[in-house]
C-alpha positions as CSV (number, residue, x, y, z in Angstrom):
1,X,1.1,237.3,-92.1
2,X,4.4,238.9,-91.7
3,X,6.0,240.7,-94.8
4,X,9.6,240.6,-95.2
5,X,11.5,242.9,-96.9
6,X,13.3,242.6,-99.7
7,X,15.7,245.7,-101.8
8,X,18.9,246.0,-102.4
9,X,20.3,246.6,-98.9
10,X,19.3,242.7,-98.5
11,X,21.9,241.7,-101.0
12,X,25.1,241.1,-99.9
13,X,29.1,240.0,-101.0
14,X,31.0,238.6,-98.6
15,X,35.0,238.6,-98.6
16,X,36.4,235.1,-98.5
17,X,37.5,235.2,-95.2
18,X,33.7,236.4,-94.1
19,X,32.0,233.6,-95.9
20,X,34.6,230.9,-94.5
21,X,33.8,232.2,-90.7
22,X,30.5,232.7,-91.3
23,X,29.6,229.0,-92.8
24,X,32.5,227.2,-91.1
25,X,30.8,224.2,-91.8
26,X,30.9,224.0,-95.0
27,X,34.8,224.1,-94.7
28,X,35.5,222.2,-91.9
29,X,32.8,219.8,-91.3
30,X,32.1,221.4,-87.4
31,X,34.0,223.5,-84.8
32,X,34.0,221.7,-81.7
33,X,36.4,221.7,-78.8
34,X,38.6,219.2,-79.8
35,X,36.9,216.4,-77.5
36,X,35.8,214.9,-80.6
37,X,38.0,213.0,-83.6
38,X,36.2,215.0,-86.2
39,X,36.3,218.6,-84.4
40,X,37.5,221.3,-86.5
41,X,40.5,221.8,-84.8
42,X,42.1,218.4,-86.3
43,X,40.8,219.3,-89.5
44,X,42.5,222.6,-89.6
45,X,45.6,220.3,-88.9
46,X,45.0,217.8,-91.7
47,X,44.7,220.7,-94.2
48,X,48.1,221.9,-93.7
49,X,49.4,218.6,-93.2
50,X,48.0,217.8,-96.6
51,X,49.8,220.0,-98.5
52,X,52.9,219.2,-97.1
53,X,52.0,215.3,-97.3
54,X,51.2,215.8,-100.8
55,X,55.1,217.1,-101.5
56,X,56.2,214.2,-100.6
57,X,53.9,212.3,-102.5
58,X,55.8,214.4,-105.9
59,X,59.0,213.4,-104.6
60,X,59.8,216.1,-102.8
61,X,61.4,216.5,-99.0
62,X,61.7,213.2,-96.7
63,X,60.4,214.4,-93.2
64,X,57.8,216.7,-91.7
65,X,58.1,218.6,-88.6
66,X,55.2,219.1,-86.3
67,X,54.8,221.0,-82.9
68,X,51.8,221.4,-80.5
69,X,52.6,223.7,-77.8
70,X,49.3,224.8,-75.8
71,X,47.2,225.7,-78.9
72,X,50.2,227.1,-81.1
73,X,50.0,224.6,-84.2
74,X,53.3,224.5,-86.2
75,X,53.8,222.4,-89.3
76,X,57.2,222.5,-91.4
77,X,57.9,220.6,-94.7
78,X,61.0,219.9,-96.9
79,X,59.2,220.0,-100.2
80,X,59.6,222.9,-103.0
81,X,58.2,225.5,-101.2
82,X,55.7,227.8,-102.4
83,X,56.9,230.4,-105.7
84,X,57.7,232.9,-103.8
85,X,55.9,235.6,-105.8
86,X,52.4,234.0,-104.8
87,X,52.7,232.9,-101.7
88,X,50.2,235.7,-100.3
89,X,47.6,234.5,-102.7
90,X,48.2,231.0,-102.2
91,X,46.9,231.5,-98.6
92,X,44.1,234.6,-99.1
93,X,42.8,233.8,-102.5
94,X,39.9,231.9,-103.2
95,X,40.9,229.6,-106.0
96,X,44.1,229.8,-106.2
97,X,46.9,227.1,-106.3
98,X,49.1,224.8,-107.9
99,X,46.6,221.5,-107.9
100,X,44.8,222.9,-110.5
101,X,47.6,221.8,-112.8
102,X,47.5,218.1,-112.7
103,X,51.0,217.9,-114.2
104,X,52.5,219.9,-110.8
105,X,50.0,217.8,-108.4
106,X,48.6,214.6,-109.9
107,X,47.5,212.3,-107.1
108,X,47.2,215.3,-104.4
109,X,44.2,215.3,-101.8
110,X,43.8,219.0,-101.6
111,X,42.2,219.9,-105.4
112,X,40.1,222.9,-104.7
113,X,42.3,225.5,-103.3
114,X,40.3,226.3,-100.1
115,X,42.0,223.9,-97.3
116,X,45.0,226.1,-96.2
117,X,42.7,229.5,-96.8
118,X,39.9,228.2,-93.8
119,X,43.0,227.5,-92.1
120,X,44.1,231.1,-92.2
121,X,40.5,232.6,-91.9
122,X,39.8,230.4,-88.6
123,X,42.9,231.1,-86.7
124,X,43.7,234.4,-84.6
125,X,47.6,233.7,-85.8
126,X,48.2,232.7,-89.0
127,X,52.1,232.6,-90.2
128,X,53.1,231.3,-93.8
129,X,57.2,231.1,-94.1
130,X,57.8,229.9,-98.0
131,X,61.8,228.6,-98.7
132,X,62.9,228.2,-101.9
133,X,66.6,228.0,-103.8
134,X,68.2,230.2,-100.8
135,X,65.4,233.3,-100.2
136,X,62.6,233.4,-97.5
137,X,59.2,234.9,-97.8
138,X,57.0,235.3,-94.8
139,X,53.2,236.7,-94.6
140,X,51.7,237.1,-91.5
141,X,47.9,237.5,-90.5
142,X,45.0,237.7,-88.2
143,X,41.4,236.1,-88.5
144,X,42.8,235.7,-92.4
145,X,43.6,240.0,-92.4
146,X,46.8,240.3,-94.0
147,X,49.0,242.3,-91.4
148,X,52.4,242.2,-92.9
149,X,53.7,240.9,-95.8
150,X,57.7,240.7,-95.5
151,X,60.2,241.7,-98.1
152,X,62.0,238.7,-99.5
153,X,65.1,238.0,-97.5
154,X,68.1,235.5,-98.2
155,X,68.1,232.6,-96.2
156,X,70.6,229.5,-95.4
157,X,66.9,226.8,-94.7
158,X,66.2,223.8,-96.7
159,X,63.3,224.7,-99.1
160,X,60.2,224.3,-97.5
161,X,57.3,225.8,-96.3
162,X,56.4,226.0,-92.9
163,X,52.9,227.1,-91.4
164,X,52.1,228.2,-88.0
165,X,48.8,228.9,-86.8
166,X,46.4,229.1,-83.7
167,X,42.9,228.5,-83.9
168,X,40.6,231.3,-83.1
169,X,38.9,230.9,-79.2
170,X,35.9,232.7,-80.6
171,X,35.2,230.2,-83.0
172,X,36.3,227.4,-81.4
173,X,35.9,227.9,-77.9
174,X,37.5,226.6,-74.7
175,X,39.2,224.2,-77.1
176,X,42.4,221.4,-76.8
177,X,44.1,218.9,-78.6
178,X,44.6,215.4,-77.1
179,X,47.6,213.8,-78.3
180,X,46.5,210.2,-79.1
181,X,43.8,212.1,-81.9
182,X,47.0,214.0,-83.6
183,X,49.1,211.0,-83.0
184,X,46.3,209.0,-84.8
185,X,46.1,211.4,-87.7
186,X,49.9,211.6,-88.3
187,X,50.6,207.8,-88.2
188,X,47.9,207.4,-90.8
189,X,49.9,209.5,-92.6
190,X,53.3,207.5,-92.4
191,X,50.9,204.3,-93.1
192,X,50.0,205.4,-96.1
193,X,53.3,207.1,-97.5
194,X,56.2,204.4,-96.5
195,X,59.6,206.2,-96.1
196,X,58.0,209.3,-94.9
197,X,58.7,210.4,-92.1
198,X,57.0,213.0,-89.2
199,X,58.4,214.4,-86.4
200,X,55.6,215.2,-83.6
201,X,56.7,216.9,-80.5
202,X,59.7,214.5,-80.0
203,X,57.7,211.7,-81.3
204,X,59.1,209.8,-84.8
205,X,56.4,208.1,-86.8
206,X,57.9,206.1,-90.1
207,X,56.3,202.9,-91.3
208,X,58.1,200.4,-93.3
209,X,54.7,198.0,-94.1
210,X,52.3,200.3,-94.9
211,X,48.6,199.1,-94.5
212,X,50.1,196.4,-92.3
213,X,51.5,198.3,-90.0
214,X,48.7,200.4,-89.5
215,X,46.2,197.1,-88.7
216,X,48.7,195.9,-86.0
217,X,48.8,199.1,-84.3
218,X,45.0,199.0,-84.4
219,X,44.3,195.3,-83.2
220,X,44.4,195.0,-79.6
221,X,45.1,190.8,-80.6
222,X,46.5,189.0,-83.3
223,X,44.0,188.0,-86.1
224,X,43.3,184.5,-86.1
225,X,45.5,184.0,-89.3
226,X,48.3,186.1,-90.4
227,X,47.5,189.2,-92.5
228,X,46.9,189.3,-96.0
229,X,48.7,192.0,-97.6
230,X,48.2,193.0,-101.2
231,X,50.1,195.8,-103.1
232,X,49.5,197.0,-106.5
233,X,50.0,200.1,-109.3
234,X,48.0,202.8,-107.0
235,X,45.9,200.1,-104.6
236,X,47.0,198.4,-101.3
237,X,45.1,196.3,-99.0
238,X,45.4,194.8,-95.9
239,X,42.9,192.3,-94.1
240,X,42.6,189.4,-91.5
241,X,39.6,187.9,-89.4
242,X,39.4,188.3,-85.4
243,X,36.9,187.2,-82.7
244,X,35.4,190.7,-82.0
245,X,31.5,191.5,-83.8
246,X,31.3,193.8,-86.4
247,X,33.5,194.6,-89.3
248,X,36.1,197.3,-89.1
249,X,37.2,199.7,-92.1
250,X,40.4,201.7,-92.1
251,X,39.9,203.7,-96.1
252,X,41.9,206.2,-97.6
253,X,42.2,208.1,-101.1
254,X,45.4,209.6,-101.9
255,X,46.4,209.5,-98.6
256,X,43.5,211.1,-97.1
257,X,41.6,208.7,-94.4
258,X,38.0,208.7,-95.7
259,X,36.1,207.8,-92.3
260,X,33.1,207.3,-94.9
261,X,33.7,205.4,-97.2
262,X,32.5,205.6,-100.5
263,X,33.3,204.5,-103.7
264,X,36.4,202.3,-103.2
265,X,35.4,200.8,-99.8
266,X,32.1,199.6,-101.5
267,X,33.9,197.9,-104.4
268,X,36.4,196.5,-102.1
269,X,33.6,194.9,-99.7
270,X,32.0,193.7,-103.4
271,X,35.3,192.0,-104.5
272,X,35.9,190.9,-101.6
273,X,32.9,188.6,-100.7
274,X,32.8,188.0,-104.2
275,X,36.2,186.3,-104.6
276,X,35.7,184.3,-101.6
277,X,32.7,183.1,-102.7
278,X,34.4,182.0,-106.2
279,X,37.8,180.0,-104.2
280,X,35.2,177.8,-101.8
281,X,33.3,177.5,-104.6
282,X,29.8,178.0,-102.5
283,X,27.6,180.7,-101.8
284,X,27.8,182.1,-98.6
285,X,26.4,184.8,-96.8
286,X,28.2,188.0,-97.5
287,X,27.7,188.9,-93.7
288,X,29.3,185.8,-92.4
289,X,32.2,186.2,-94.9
290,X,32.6,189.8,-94.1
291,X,32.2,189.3,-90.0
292,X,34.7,189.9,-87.4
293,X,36.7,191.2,-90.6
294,X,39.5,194.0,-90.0
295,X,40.4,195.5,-93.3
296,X,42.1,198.5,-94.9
297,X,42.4,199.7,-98.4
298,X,43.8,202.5,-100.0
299,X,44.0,203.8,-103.5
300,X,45.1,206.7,-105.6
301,X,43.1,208.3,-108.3
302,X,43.6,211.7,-110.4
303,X,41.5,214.4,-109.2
304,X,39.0,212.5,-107.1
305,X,36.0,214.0,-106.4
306,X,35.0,214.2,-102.3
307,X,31.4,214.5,-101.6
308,X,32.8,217.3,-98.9
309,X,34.6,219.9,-98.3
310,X,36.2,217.7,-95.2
311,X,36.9,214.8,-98.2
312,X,35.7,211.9,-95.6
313,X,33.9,210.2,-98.4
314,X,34.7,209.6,-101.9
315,X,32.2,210.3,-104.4
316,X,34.7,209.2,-107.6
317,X,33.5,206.5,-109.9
318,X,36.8,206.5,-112.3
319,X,40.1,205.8,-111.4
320,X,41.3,208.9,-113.8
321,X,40.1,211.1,-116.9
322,X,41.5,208.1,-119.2
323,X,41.4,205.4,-116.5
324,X,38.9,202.6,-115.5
325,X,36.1,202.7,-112.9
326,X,37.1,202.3,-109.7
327,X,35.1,199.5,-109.3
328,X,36.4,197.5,-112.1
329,X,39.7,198.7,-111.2
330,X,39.6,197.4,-107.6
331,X,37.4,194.0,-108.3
332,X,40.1,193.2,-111.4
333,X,42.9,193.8,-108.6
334,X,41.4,191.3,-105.8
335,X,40.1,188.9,-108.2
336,X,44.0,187.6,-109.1
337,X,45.6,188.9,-106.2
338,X,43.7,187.5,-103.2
339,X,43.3,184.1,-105.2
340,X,46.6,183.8,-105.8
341,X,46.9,184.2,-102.3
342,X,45.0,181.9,-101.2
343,X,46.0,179.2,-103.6
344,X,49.6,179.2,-102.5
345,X,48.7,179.9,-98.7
346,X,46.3,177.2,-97.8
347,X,46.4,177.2,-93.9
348,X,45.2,180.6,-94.1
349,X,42.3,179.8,-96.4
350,X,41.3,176.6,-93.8
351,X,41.3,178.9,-91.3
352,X,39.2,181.6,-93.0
353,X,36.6,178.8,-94.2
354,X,36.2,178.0,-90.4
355,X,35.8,181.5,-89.3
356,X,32.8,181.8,-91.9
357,X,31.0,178.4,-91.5
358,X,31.5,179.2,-88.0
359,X,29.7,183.0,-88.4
360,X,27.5,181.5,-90.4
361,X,26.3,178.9,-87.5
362,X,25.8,181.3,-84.9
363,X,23.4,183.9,-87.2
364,X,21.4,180.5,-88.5
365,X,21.3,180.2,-84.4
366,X,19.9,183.5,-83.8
367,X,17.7,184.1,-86.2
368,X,14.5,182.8,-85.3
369,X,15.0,185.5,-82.3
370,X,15.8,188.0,-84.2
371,X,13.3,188.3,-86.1
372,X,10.8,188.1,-83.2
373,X,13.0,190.9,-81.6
374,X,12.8,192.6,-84.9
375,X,8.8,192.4,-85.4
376,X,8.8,193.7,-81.6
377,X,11.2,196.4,-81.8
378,X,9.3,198.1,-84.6
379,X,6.1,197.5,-82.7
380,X,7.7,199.3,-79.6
381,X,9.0,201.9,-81.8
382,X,5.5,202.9,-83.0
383,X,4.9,204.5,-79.3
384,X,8.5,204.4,-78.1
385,X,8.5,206.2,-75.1
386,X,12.2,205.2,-74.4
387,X,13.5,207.3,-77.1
388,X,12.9,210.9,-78.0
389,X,14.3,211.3,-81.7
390,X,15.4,214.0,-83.7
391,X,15.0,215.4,-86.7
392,X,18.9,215.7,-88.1
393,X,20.8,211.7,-88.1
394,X,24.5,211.0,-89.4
395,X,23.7,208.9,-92.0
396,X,22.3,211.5,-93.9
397,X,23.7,213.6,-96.2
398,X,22.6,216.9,-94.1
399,X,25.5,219.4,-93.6
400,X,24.5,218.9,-89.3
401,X,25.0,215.7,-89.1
402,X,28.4,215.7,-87.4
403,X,26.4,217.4,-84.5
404,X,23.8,214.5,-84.3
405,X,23.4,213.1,-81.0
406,X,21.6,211.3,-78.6
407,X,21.8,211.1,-75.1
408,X,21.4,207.5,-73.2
409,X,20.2,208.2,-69.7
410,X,19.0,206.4,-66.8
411,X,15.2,206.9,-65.2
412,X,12.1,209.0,-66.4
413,X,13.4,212.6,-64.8
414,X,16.6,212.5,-66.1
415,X,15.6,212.0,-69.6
416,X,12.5,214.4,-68.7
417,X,15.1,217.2,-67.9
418,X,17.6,216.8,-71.1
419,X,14.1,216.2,-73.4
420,X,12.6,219.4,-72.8
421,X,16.0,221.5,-73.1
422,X,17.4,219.6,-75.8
423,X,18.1,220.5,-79.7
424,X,15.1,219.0,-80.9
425,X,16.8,219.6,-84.8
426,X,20.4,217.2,-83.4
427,X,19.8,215.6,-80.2
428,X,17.9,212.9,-79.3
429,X,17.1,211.0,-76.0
430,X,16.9,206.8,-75.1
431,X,15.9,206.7,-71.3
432,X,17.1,203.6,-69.8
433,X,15.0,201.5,-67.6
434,X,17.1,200.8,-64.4
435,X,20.7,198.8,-64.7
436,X,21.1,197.4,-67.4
437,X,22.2,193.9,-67.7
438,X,25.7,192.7,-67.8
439,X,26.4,191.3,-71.5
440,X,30.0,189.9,-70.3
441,X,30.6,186.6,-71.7
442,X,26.9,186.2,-73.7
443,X,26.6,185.7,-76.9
444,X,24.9,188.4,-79.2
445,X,21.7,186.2,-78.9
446,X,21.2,188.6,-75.9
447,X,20.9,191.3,-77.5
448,X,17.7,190.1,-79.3
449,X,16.3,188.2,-76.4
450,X,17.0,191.3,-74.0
451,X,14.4,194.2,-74.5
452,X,16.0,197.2,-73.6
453,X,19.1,196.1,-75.4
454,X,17.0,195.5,-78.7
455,X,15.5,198.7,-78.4
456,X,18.9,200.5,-77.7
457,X,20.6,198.9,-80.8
458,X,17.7,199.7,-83.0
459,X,18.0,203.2,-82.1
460,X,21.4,203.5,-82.8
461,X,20.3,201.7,-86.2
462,X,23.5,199.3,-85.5
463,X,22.2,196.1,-86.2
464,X,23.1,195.5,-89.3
465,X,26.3,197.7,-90.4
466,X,28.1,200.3,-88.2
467,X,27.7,202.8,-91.1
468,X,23.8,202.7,-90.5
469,X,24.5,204.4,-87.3
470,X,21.8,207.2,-86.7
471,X,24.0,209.5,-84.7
472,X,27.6,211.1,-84.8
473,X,27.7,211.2,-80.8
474,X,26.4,208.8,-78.6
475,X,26.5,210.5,-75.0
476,X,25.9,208.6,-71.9
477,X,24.3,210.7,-69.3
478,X,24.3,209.2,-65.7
479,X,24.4,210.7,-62.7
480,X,27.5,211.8,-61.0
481,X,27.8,208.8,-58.3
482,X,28.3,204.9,-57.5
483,X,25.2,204.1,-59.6
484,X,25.9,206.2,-62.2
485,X,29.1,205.0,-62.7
486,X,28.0,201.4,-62.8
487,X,25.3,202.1,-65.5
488,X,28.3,203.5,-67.4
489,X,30.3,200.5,-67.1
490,X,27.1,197.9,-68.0
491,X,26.5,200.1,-71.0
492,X,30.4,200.2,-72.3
493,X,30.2,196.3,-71.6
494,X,27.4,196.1,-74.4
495,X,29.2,198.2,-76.4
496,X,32.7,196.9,-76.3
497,X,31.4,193.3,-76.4
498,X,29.2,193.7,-79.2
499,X,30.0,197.3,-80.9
500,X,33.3,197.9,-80.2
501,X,33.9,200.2,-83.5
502,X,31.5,202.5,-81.6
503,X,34.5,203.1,-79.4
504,X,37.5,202.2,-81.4
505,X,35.6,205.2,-84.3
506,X,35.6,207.5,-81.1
507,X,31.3,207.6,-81.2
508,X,31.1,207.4,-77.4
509,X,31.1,210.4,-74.9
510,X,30.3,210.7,-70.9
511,X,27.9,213.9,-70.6
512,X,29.8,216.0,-67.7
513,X,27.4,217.9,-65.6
514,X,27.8,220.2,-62.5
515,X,28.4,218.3,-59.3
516,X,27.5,222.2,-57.5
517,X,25.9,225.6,-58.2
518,X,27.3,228.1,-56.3
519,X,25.2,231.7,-57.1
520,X,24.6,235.3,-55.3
521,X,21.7,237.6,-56.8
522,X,24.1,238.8,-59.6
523,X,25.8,235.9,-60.4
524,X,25.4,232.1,-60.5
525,X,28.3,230.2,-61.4
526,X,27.9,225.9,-62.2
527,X,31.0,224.0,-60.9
528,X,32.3,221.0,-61.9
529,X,34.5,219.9,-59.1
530,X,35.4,220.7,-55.6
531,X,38.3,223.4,-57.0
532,X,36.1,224.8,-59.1
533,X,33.5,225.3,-56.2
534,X,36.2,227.0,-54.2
535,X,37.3,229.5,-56.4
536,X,33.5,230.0,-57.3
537,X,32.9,231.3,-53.3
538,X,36.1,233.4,-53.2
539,X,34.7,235.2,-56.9
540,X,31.7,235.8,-55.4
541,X,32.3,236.8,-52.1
542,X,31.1,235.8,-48.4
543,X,27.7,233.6,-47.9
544,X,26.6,232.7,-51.7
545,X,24.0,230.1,-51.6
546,X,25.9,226.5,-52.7
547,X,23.5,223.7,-54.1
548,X,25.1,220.0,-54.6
549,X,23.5,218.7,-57.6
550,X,23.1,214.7,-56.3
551,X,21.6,213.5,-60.0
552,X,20.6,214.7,-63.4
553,X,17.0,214.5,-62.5
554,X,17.9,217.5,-59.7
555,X,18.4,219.6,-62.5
556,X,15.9,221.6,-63.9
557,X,15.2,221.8,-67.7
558,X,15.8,225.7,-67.6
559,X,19.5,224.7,-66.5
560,X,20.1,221.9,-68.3
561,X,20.5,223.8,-71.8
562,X,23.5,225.3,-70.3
563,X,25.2,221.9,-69.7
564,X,23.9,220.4,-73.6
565,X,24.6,223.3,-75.6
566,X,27.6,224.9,-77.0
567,X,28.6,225.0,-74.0
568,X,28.3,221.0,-73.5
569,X,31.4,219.6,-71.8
570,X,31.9,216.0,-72.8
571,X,34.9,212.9,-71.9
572,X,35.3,210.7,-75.1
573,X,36.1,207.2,-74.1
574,X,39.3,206.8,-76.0
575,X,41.2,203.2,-76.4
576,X,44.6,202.8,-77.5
577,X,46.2,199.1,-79.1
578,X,47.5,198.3,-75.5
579,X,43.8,198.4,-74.2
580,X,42.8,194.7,-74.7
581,X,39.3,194.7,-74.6
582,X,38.5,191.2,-73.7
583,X,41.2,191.7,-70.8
584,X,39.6,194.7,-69.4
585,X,36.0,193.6,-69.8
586,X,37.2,190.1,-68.0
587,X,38.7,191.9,-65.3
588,X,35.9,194.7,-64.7
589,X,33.2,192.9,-65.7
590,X,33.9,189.3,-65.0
591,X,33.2,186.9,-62.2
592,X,36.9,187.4,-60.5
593,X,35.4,189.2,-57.6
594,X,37.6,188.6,-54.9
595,X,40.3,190.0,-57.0
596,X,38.4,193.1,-58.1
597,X,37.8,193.8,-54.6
598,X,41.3,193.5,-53.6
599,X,41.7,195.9,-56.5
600,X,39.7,198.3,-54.7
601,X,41.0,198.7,-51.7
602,X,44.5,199.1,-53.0
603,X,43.8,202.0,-55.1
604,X,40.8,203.8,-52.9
605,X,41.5,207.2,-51.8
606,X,39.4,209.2,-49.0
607,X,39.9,213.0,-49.0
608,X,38.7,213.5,-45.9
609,X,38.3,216.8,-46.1
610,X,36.2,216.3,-49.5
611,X,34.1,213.7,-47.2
612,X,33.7,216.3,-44.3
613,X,32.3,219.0,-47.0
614,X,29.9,216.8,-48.1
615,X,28.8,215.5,-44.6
């Protein structure tokens, strides 16, 4: 047995800036690259933007100003700026800040004093410019070091504060921001505070409906009756049916989008069913009511209490220190409003009857095979050999769960290769069994009655609610050619048909590996296109030995942890409101043949010099 030491010299107290770089997570959720929604470098954005968000939630400044350029990250306000005298500690202090006085911050997001402060400890450039009643004051600093802290100078400005910042590469790595995630982020922003208005590298969002607004830039078709919008003292809702599976969420607290849920997303999906049930006067399913649903809520509550650091889930059960529960709150609010509603709109409520009797037929339909896919899935599962599990899942409350994964490959090597370099704590494997089928235009009775599909879903733990899912990334791994691309496509068909939130919640990755290793004996170099080959030979010089990697399974376990670590390059499938998904899936997916083909040969491009490598 080894003995471990233990004196003095093993106790230690870290500066602020040394625990917040040291335990990133517990701050920021994960690093990342950026690839992902949820990568750190969006929440490093959200904590400034908070902050100046939550000014004009006071009453305080009308517009925002925000610049990317490259990985610079500026964010100016045109609230009250900062008092002058503390602006220092306000970004290098633990603990410290005005939202501790709930008379100067009542409904703010940022309660703890720690957002901004990560900010400054994560970034190699950290700027804070505080205007206020005509003088400036600027503190500058590096990896959250002070480096100089100006003298206060006069100043023509607008009070404000303004914060510039670049995230640190040896944190974050080889990181990026794609646009449509910040453009996501700030609209939710303007969705939630009408009349505000942010400026985004020459981009104006400003929302006049709210919650409304932000459904109709999120449905890729119109609902199949008109949205029901309902305002109220601190709640707002916004919901209509569609033809799409699932149910989809959009929740926010003070402003802050809580991707998880919680408190007031539970009590609204309560009320909801609830009140439905009471109008028709009959008890129906709470599934059938609640399917093909698109909804958003938001509410405000003093000093809510965030289950994390990264506040994606509210953990508040009162609406204040003197107010009611939240869940009496919001079931009080629906209970008159959406009745009212329906009362005095009653196409709407014909058409939302259909839409549930009609859910209701088609589960009624498919139930006698799902539970015989049920009973066999958790037979198979016993001695799954499809799927290599792991230890860490995302609907857990474990601080790794952001980094839970599982990889969906095609054929026994493959998975073979990724199993035996994997994570074993966060990523899992599901080896696929040949093409799958093509789920276009089937019902979800399919999915029961198709084995490798029942398997899959189970897996993912999807059948019932999205927010069962079992992992934070869900990675497809194919090889780099015709067939690999096709399995991609078959798979996104299941997914988009049945599970589009999977995409829409940006779940879904493509796993990029190495098309070519290119190595002498000193160095071996893994390349991930044809350019990157050629600069690969010219670094290391004349006759290096060049191996195309023609699939995954090619790849030998010892290699493959450099391709599924930290050093894992990944393509999230993104869709924006102009992506119709029934449009695209008809198109790609459909029985238009002649026309896809035609497609083809329009837009096919032979580099012939790319063909003659190769050859």
């Amino acid at each position: 047995m080894t003995v471990v030491g233990y004196s003095e010299e093993h106790i230690k107290t870290l500066e602020w800036r040394e625990h917040i770089r040291l335990r990133p997570g517990m701050y920021i959720g994960k690093l990342g690259d950026g690839s992902s929604q949820d990568d750190g470098v969006y929440v490093l954005l959200k904590e400034v933007m908070d902050n100046a968000v939550d000014e004009y939630m006071m009453g305080f400044g009308k517009k925002i100003d925000v610049s990317i350029n490259g990985r610079e990250v500026r964010v100016r306000d045109y609230g009250r700026g900062i008092p002058l005298g503390k602006v220092l500690d306000a970004v290098s202090r633990m603990n410290t800040g005005a939202k501790y006085d709930s008379k100067a911050f009542k409904k703010s997001v940022g309660l703890n004093g720690v957002g901004v402060k990560a900010v400054n400890a994560l970034s190699s450039k950290f700027v804070i410019r505080s205007i206020r009643d005509g003088q400036i004051k600027i503190s500058e600093f590096e990896h959250g070091v002070t480096i100089k802290d100006h003298q206060l100078k006069p100043t023509n400005e607008e009070n404000g504060v303004e914060v510039i910042f670049q995230p640190d590469e040896t944190m974050f790595g080889n990181y990026f921001y794609i646009s449509e995630y910040v453009d996501s982020l700030l609209k939710n922003y303007v969705y939630l505070n009408s009349g505000l208005v942010i400026n985004f590298n020459g981009n104006k969002f400003f929302s006049r409906n709210g919650l409304a607004d932000l459904l109709n830039e999120n449905m890729s078709k119109e609902g199949l009756y008109p949205l029901i919008h309902l305002k109220g003292e601190d709640i707002e809702l916004a919901f209509t049916h569609g033809l799409q599976y699932g149910e989809d969420y959009y929740s926010f607290v003070n402003g802050q989008n809580t991707t998880q849920g919680g408190t007031h997303l539970a009590a609204f999906k309560e009320a909801l069913v609830r009140t439905i049930k009471d109008f028709y006067k009959k008890d129906y399913d709470s599934a059938d009511i609640r399917s093909s649903i698109i909804a958003a809520i938001s509410i405000k509550v003093e000093e809510p209490i965030f289950e994390s650091q990264t506040k994606t889930k509210l953990g508040s059960k009162d609406m204040g220190p003197e107010g009611p529960s939240v869940r009496n709150f919001i079931s009080e609010f629906i209970k008159k409003a959406l009745d009212d509603y329906l009362h005095k709109n009653q196409e709407t409520a014909r058409i939302m009857l259909q839409k549930i009797q009609d859910s209701e037929k088609e589960r009624k339909a498919i139930s006698s095979i799902q539970k015989l896919a049920r009973e066999r899935a958790k037979k198979v599962s016993l001695h799954n050999k499809k799927l290599r599990d792991c230890r860490i899942h995302y609907n857990t409350n474990d601080t790794r769960k952001l980094d839970s994964t599982i990889f969906i490959t095609e054929g026994d090597s493959a998975s073979g290769s990724i199993t035996k370099s994997r994570d074993v704590e966060t990523q899992a494997v599901f080896s696929l069994r040949g093409k799958p089928l093509n789920t276009y235009g089937l019902t979800k009775k399919i999915v029961y009655e198709n084995e490798e599909f029942n398997l899959l879903q189970a897996a993912l733990n999807i059948e019932e609610d999205i927010e069962n899912l079992r992992y934070n990334n869900v990675i497809m791994a194919t090889d780099a050619d015709v067939d690999g691309m096709h399995i991609r496509l078959l798979l996104l068909t299941f997914f988009l048909q049945f599970f589009p939130d999977l995409v829409k919640k940006g779940h879904v990755y493509i796993l990029q590996t190495p098309l070519f290793r290119v190595r002498n004996k000193k160095e071996t170099r893994y390349c991930y296109s044809h350019d990157e080959k050629t600069k690969a030979i010219k670094a290391l010089g004349p006759n290096p030995e060049i191996t195309r990697f023609k699939g995954l399974g090619e790849i030998s376990p010892d290699e493959f942890q450099h391709f599924i670590g930290k050093d894992m390059r990944l393509e999230p499938v993104r869709m924006k409101k102009q992506d119709t998904i029934n449009g695209y899936l008809e198109f790609y997916m459909g029985k238009n043949t002649p026309e896809r083909q035609d497609f083809i040969i329009d837009n096919l491009r032979i580099e012939e010099d790319k063909v003659e490598e190769e050859v």
